[in-house]
N, C-alpha and C positions, 0 to 999 in steps of 0.2 A: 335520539338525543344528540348523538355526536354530530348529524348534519344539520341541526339547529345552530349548534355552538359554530358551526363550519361558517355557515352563512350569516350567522350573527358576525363574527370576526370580518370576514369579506366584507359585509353590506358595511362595516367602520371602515375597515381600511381600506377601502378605494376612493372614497372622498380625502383620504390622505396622501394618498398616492396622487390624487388630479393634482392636488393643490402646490403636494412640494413635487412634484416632476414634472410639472410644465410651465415653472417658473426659470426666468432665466437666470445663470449662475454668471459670475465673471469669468469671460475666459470660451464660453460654451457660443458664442452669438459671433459670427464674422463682423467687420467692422464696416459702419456703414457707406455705401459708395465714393460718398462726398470727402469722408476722410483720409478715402487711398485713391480721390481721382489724381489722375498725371498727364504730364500731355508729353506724346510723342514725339522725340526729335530723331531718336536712332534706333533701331532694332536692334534688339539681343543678336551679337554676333553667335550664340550659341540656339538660338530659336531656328524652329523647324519652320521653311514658309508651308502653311496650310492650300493660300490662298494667295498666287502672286499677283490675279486679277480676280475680282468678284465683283459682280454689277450687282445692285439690288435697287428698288423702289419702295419710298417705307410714304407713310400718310403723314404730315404734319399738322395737318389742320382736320380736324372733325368735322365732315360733311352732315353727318347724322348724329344731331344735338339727343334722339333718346338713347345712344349707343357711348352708355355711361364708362365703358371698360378702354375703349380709345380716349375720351375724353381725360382718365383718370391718367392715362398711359402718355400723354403728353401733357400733363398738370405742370410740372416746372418746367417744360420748355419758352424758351424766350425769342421763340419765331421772328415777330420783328424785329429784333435788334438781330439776330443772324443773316434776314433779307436786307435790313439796312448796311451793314458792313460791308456783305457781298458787293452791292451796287454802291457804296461809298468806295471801295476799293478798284473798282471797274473804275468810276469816275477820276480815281485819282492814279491811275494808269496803274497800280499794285499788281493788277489781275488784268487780263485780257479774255473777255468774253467770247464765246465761239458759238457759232449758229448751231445747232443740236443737229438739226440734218441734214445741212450739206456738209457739214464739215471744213468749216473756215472759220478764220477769226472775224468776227463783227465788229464795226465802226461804234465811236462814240456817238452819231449821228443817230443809227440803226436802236441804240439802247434809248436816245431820248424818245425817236419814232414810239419805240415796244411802250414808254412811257406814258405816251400821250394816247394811244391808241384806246376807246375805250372800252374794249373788251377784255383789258388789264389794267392792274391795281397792282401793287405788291402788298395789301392787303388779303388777294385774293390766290399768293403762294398756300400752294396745298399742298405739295406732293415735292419731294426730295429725291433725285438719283443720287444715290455715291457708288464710286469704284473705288474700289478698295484693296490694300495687301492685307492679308491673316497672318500672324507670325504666333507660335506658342513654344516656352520656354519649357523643355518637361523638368528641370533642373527644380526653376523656383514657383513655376506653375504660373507665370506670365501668360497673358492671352495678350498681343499688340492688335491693333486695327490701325491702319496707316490710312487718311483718306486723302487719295491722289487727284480725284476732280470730284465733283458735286454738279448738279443739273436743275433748276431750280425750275419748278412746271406750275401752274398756275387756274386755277379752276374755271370750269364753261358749265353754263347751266344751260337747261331747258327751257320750253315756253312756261312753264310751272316754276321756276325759279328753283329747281332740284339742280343739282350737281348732275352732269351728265357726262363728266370727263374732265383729263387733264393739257393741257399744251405747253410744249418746253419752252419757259422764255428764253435760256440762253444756259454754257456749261463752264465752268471756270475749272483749271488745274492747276493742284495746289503741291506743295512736298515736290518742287522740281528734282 
């Protein structure tokens, strides 16, 4: 009788526990990204550097339309408008462009060439280098990411019209 009563009480009170315990309380939920973004101008003189160079390659554009998790994973990104500023600021002398592998600066001539060439689009930016600083404040739990150049690479397909790789059009540095 008494494990009747036991699992009668249980079998109620766990549909009362889902309901009011996995409701959000004020106060209990961090706030959302957009309301604490910032943009970096200085690093916490008191941060640790993690990272005073780190190179990474991330995907900007989704080659593979059923590969729902990248697609979701750059939903608010504004790609064009970041490859048009880039190459509006080239154009207007802001930024000076550098050839990816020899390592020199590139001509305004060379960017209209990479233009007109038609194996590029800046429709067809895929692929993003940054190098990067890491800085983290243990103090107020600050995490900085400083981005010092960017590498903007650009998609090649196959005889099947798949993505088969990426080519660097050109690297700009930024935070002199």
């Amino acid at each position: 009788m008494m494990k009747q009563h036991a699992s009668l009480l249980l079998f109620l009170f766990i549909p009362v526990l889902i309901t009011t315990g996995c409701r959000s309380r004020s106060g209990d939920t961090p706030p959302h990204p957009s309301d604490s973004a910032m943009v970096i101008t200085r690093v916490e003189t008191e941060a640790v550097s993690l990272a005073p160079t780190i190179t990474y390659d991330i995907t900007v554009k989704n080659p593979d339309p059923d590969d729902w998790w990248t697609t979701e994973c750059l939903n608010e990104l504004k790609l064009n408008d970041l490859v048009d500023m880039i190459f509006e600021a080239v154009y207007e002398g802001k930024l000076t462009p550098w050839h990816y592998h020899e390592e020199r600066p590139m001509t305004l001539k060379e960017i209209r060439q990479l233009e007109k060439d038609p194996e590029f689009s800046r429709s067809r930016i895929g692929k993003v280098q940054f190098i990067e600083d890491w800085h983290f404040n243990e103090e107020t739990l600050h995490f900085q990411k400083r981005v010092k150049a960017l590498m903007l690479a650009y998609e090649l397909y196959d005889a099947e019209g798949e993505v088969r790789g990426y080519k660097a059009a050109f690297q700009v540095f930024l935070n002199p």
